[in-house]
Each structure stands twice: as C-alpha cells, then as structure tokens.
N, C-alpha and C positions, 0 to 999 in steps of 0.2 A: 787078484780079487776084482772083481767085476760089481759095478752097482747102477742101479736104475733107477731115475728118478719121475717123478710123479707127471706129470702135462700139468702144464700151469694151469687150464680151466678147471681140473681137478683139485687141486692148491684153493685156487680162487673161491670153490664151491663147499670144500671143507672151513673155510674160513668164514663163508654166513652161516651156515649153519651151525657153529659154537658161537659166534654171536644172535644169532634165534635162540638159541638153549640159555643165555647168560642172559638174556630180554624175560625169556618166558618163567624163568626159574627162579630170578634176581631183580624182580619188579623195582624201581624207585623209591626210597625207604621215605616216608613223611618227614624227613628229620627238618625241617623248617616251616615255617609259615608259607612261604613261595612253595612246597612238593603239594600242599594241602589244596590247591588253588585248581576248581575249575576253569578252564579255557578251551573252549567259546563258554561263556558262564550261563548253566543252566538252572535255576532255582527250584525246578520241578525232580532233579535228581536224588534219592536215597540217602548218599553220602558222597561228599569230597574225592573225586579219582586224583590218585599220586601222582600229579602232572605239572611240568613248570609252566605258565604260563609265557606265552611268546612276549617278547619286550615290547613289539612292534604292533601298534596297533593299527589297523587297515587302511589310512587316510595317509593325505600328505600335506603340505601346503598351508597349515592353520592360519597363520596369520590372514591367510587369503581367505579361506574359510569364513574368518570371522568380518571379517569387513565386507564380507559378499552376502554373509549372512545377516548382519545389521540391517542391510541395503536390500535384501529383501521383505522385510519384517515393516521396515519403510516404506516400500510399495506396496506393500498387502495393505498399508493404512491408505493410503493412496487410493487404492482400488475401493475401499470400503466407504470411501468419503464420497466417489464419484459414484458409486451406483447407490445409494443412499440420495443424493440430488436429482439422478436421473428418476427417479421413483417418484417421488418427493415433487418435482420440478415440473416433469414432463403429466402426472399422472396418471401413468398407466395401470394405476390400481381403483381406480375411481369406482368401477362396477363394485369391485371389492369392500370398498370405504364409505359407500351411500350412505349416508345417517349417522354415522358414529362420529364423525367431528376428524379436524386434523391428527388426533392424537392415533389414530388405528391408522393414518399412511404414516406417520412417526415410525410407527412399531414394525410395519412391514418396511420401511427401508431400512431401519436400523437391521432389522433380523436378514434381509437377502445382503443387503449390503457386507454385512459380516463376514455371512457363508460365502462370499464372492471372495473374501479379502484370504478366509482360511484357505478355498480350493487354490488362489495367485500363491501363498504362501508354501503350500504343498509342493504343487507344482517347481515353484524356486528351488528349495531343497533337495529334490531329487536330481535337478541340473547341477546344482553346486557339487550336491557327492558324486555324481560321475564326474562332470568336467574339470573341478579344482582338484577335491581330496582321492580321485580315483579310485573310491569306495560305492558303487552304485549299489542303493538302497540301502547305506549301513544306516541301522538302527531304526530300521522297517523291515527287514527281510526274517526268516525264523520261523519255527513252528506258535503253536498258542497264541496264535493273535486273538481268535476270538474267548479264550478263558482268560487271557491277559485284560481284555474288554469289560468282560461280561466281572474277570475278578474286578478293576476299575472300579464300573457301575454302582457295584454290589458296595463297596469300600464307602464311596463317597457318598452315597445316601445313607448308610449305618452312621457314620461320622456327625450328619446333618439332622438323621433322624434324633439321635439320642440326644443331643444338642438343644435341639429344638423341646424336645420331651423334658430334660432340664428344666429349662428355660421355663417351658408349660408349669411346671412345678412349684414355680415362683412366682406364679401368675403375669409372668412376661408376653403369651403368647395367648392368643385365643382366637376358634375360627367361628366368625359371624355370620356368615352366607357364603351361596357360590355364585359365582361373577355368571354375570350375563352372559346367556350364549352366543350374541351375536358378537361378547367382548373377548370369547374366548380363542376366533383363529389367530387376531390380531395379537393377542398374547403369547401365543404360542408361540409364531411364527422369533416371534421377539425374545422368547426364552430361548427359543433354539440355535438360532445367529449368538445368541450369548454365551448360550453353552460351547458349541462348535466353532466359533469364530475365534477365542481368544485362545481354549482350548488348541486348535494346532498350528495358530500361527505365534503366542508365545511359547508352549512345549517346545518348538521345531526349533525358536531360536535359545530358551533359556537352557533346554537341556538339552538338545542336539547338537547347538551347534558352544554355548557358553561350558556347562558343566563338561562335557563333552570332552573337550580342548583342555581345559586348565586341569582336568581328573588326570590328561596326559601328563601334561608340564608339571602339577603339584602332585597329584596326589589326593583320594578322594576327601579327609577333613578341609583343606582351605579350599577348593572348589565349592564344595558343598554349600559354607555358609559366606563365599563373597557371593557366591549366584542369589544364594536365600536372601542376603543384606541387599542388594540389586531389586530382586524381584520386587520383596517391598518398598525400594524406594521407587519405583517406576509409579507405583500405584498411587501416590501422594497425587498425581497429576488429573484426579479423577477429582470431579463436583462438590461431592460430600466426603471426600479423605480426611481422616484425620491420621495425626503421628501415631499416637497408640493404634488405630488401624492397620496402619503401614508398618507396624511390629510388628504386631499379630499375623498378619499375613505372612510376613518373612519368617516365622514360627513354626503355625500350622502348615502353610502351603508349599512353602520354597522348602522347606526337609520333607515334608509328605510327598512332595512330586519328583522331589532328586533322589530322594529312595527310593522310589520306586522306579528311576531311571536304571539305578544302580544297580539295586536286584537285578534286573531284565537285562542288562546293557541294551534295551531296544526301549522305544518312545509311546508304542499301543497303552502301558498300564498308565502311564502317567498322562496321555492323551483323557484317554478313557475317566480317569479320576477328576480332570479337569474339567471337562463336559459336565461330567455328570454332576457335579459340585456345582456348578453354573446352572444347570440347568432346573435341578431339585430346589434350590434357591429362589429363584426365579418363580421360575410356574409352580412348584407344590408350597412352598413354606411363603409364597410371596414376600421374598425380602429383598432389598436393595443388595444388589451383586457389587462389592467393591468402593461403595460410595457413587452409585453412578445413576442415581435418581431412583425414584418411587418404583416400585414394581405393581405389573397385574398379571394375577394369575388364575388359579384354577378355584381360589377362595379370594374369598370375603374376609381378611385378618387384621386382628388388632394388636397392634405389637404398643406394649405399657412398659413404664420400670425404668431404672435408670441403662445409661448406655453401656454399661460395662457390663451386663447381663444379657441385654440383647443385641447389643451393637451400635443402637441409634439408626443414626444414617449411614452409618459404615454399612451396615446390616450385620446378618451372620458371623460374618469374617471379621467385626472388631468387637467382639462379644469375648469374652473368658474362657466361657463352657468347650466354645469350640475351641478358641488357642490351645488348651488345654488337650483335649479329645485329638486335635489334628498333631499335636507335638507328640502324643503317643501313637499314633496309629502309624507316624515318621519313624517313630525308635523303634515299633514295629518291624517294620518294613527293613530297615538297616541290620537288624539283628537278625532276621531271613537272609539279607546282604554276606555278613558274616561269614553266619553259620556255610550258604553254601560258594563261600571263596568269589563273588565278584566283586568286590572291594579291597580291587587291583591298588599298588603304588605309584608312586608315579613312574617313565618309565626310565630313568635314569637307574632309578634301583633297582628295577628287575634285570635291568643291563649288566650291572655289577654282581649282582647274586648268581647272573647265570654265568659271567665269565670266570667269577673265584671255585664253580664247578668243573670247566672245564679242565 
C-alpha cells in the first residue's frame, strides 16, 4: 500500500485558512471587562469592539519623561518672563500703548509673552516624545482634532455661561458698559496669552505628561485625583488664591480636564477646554482667571455678593455654581470615558488578564 503525502506549503496553507475561519466565525466573546475595551480608544464609535487592549502603551522611559517634562514647563516660564521684560523693558510697543498708561504694555507683554512660553512648551513635548518616550506625537496625532476643539470651546463656555447666568440670578453679576475701544486690543491680547498660554503649557505637562504616566503605573482613579489635588495646589501660588479656591479648582478643573484627557487618550479636547475657560473668563464675563488680578474685557461688569457665589477674587473658578457645574460636566465626561472603554488599568493588569488568556 502506497501513500502520498501533502507538500508542506500545502499543510502550511491549510492551517491559516481554519484559523481565518475559527477568527471569522468565532469572534472574541465579551466575557470581561478587558474584551469590552476599545484600543486605540475611540469615543466617537457606536459601540465597544470585542478587543483586548495592548498592555503596552507607546512610550518608554517615564521617569525621564517626567523630569524632562517638569524641566520644560520650567522654561516655558522662563521664556514668558523674558519676553514679557523684553516688551515691557525695551518698548517696542510704544506706537501701540500711546495714551493708555503703563497698564495696556502690562497686558501686551503679559498676553505675547505667554503665547511665547505656550509655543517653547509645545515645541519641548514634541522633542521629549520622540527623543525620550519614542512616541513622536503621542497624544496630538489622530483624527477629530478640530471637533475635539471646537467640542472644547463649546463645553467650556456652556459651563461658564450658565454659571455666570446663576450667578446673574442672584444679582451677583451685572453688565454696566462696554470698555473702551482703544482698551479693547490691549485686553484682548491679554485674554488670549491667558487663555493659550497656560492652556498648553499646563495640559502638556498635567495631562501629557503627569496623568499620562501614573494612568500607566496606577491606574486611571489614583492618577486622576493626585494630578486634580496637584493642579489645585499649584494654583495657591497666584496673587489672590484662596484654599477653597484651590479646591475648587481641583474639583471643577482637574476632573474636567482629565476627563477629558481620558476620553480622547489625546490632549486637543482638554487643551481646547482650557483656553476656552481662560479666555471666556477673561474677555467675556471679565473675571479674575485663577486669583491673578483684575480682569478687562469686552464689558463694563459688576460683580456684588458674597465670595462663595462669585468667587471674589478667585473669580469664576472659586464660586460654587461653577465647582458644581464643572464637577458634573467632569463625571460627564468620565461616564463617556466608560461607556466607550478608554478607562484603561493600569498596566500591570492588563498584563495579567492577557497572559491567564493565553
């Protein structure tokens, strides 16, 4: 009896093709919380695809990360301080500032000087995540940047607006006139550096490169609120901080903005949120941003009442209405997080889930 056996490429080729049939017929059953989990996490998807997330997330080197990262967040102040003197100092706005007193070159070095300290800070992060974490562009690269923006924008003025409409309510707010127009580019200019300045050069360090790193190491709950207890204790270091300020903020802003890191795993929504928070404050609702002096803006406003309704000198951000309004718009955001799977573990445990799989 005579027998004939098959050419191995043949063997070979029978053998993917019952594993394509056992892939396509036998998709990955949900049966965990890890099968449920988009990865790359996309929050604009339908529903959950049955996929395990990779353990390994794109970077390497954190500890370097973060000490390179501190170090430039350091020089972005750096830079913001010297081109703020250069302005200031040298007066090369002098055409600009004829008549209006020292306070309108104030406002244009503070506002260039800012936006100089955001673009050094930009710039730095994008050397870090090639050269250190050999992630080039992680958590800037992606589709929906501009509805991740524009979602931002949209967020942080609802937030502010209804806040403020509150607040109006209570006869805390009221608009009295509109600011002079010759006071109005120097304001601008000055809301703007305020918006864009702290906007991406604290995003880039609290949530790029802090929450970022310890979401790896811990786990998204203790990330989340040592960065939130952080954020607001930074802010104590401003003019007119107070402690319940510096709560508050760690409340509304540091869970608002890490949410929305979370969602996204990228930095446009919560950049966007930041700005636009800063900047709506500033120039529309003319309030003191953070404790950090008087604002002028697009009005003439009289903010009345005790400080826990408006803020005081905190502004906006040590008022109630808004702690309140921004701690939900955070649990918001998180429960969008959830639902569509990027509120990853840490990765110790996706490590173990995937290898009692194999």
């Amino acid at each position: 009896m005579t027998t004939c056996s098959r050419p191995r490429w043949m063997r070979f080729r029978a053998i993917v093709r019952a594993a394509a049939v056992e892939v396509f017929t036998h998709p990955i059953q949900p049966d965990s919380r890890m099968a449920l989990m988009v990865y790359p996490p996309n929050p604009y998807a339908d529903a959950p695809t049955p996929e395990i997330p990779d353990f390994k997330r794109p970077d390497s080197h954190r500890i370097w990360q973060l000490v390179a990262g501190i170090a430039a967040f350091v020089i972005a102040q750096v830079v913001t301080i010297l081109v703020y003197a250069a302005i200031v100092g040298v007066g090369r706005l002098d055409s600009l500032t004829a008549g209006l007193g020292p306070e309108a070159t104030d406002s244009y070095g503070f506002g260039f000087g800012l936006m100089a300290g955001a673009v050094t800070m930009f710039v730095l992060y994008l050397l870090i995540m090639r050269f250190i974490a050999g992630a080039p562009g992680h958590g800037l690269r992606g589709k929906n940047k501009v509805t991740e923006i524009l979602m931002g924008t949209g967020l942080a003025t609802a937030v502010l607006g209804v806040s403020v409409g509150v607040i109006a309510l209570f006869g805390g707010f009221r608009i009295t006139g509109i600011t002079p127009r010759e006071e109005l580019l120097p304001a601008f200019v000055l809301a703007l550096g305020v918006g864009l300045g702290p906007a991406f050069t604290e995003e880039l360090l609290f949530r790029g490169f802090l929450l970022r790193i310890f979401d790896a190491w811990w786990g998204w709950v203790p990330s989340l609120l040592i960065t939130s207890a952080i954020f607001g204790l930074v802010h104590l270091g401003n003019p007119d901080a107070t402690v319940s300020g510096a709560i508050f903020i760690a409340i509304e802003a540091g869970l608002l903005l890490g949410g929305a890191y979370l969602l996204t795993r990228r930095l446009w929504l919560a950049i966007a949120i930041h700005a636009a928070w800063n900047f709506v404050q500033a120039f529309i609702f003319v309030s003191p941003v953070s404790g950090t002096g008087e604002a002028v803006g697009l009005f003439q406003v009289e903010w009345s009442g005790s400080s826990w309704l408006t803020g005081g000198a905190m502004g906006l951000e040590g008022s109630v209405i808004t702690a309140v309004l921004g701690l939900l718009a955070g649990i918001g955001l998180l429960l969008l997080a959830g639902k569509h799977g990027t509120l990853l573990p840490r990765e110790a445990v996706i490590r173990r889930e995937k290898a009692a799989k194999r």
